[in-house]
C-alpha positions as protocol buffer text, in pm:
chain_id: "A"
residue {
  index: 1
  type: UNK
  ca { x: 13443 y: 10822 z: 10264 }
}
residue {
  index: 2
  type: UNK
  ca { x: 13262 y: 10937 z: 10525 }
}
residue {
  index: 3
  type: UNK
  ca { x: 13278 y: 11257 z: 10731 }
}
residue {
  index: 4
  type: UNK
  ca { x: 13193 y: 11112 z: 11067 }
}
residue {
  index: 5
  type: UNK
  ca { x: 13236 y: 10816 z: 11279 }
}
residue {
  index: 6
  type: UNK
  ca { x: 13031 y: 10678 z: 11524 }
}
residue {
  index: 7
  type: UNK
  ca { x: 13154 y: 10500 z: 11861 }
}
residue {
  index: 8
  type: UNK
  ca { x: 12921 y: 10388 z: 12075 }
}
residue {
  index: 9
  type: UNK
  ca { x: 12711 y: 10753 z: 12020 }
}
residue {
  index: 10
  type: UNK
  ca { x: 13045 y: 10968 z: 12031 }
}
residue {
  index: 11
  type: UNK
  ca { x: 13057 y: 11103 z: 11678 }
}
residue {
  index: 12
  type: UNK
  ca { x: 13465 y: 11143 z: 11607 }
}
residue {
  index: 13
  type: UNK
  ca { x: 13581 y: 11293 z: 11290 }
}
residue {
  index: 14
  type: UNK
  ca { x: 13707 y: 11033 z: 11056 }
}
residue {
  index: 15
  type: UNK
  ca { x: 14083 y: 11239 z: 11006 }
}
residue {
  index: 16
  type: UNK
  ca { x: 14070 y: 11196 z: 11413 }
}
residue {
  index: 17
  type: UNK
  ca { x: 14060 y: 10813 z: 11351 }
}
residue {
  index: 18
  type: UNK
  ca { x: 14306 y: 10814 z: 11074 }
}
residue {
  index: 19
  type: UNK
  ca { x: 14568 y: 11080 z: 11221 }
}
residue {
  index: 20
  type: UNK
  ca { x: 14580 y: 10783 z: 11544 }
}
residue {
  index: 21
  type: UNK
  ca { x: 14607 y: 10515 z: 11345 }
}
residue {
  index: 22
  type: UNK
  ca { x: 14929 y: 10682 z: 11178 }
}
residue {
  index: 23
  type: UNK
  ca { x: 15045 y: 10808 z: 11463 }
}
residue {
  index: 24
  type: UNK
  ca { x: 15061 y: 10447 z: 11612 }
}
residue {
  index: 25
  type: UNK
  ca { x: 15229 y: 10329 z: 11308 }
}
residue {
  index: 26
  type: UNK
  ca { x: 15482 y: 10633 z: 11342 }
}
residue {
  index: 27
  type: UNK
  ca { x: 15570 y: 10487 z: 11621 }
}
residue {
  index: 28
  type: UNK
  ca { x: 15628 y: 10164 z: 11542 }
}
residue {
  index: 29
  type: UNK
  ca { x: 15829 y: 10342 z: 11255 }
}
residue {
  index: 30
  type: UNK
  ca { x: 16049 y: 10553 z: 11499 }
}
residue {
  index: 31
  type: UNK
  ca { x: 16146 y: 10273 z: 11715 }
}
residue {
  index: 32
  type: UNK
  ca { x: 16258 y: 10062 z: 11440 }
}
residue {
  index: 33
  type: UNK
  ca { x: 16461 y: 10339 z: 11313 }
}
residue {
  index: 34
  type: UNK
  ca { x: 16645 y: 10404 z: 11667 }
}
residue {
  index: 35
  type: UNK
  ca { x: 16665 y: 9998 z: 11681 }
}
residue {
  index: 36
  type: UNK
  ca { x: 16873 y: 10043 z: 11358 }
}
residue {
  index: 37
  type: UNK
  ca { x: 17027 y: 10314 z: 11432 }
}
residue {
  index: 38
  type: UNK
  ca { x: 16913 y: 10522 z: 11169 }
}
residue {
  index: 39
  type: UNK
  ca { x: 16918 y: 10833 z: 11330 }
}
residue {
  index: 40
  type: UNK
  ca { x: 17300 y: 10861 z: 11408 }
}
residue {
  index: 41
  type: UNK
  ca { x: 17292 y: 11043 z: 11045 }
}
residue {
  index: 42
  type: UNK
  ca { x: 16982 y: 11233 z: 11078 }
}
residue {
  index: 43
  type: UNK
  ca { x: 17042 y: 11660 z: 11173 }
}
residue {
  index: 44
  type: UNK
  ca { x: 16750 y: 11685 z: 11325 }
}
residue {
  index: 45
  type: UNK
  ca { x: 16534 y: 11416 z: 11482 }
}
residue {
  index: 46
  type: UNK
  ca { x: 16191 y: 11630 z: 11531 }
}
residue {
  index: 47
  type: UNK
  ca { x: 16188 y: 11736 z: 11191 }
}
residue {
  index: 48
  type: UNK
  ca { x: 16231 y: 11421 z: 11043 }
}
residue {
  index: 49
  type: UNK
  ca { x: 15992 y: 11249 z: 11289 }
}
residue {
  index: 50
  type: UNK
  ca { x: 15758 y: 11543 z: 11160 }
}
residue {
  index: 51
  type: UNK
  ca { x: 15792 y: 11404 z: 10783 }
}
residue {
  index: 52
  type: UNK
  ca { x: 15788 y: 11047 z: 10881 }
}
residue {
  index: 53
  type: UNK
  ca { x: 15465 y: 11146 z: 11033 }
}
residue {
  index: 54
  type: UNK
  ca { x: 15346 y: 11317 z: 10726 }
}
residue {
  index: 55
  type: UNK
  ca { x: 15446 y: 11015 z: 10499 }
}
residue {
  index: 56
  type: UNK
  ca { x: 15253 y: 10815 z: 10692 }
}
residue {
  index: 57
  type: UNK
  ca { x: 14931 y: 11014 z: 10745 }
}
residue {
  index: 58
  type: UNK
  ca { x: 14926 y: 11050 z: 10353 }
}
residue {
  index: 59
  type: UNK
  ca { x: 14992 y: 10675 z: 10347 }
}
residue {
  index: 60
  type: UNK
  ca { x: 14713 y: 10567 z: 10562 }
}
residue {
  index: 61
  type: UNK
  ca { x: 14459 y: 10848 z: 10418 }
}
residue {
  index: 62
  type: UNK
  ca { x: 14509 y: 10695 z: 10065 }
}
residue {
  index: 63
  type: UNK
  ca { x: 14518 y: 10319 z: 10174 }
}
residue {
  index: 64
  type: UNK
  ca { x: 14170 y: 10392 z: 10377 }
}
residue {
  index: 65
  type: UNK
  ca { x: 14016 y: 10574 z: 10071 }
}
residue {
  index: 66
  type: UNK
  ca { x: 14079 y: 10268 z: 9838 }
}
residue {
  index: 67
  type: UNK
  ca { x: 13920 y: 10024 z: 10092 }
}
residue {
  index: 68
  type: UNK
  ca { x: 13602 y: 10245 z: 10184 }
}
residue {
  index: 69
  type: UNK
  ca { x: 13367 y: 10302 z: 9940 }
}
């Protein structure tokens, strides 16, 4: 994988990229989990939301470094 990635001349570091692209999905995540109601039985919503976060960033770094060479 590459270090750096190039938008129209802006060089952005390629975590940058992937740390939005999880963050979009973590929220996607979150609102299906207060849609369900999941969090009635969670202690403490920031710190899960901070793991769910995690989970996801791992998630998406390993899913991009199978697909890119």
């Amino acid at each position: 994988m590459i270090g750096e990635i190039d938008i129209y001349g802006v060089y952005l570091p390629a975590v940058l990229v992937l740390m939005l692209v999880s963050y979009l999905f973590c929220l996607i995540v979150t609102r299906v989990f207060a849609r369900v109601g999941l969090y009635r039985f969670i202690w403490h919503r920031s710190i899960f939301d901070l793991a769910i976060y995690v989970i996801v960033l791992g998630v998406v770094v390993i899913v991009s470094h199978r697909l890119l060479p």
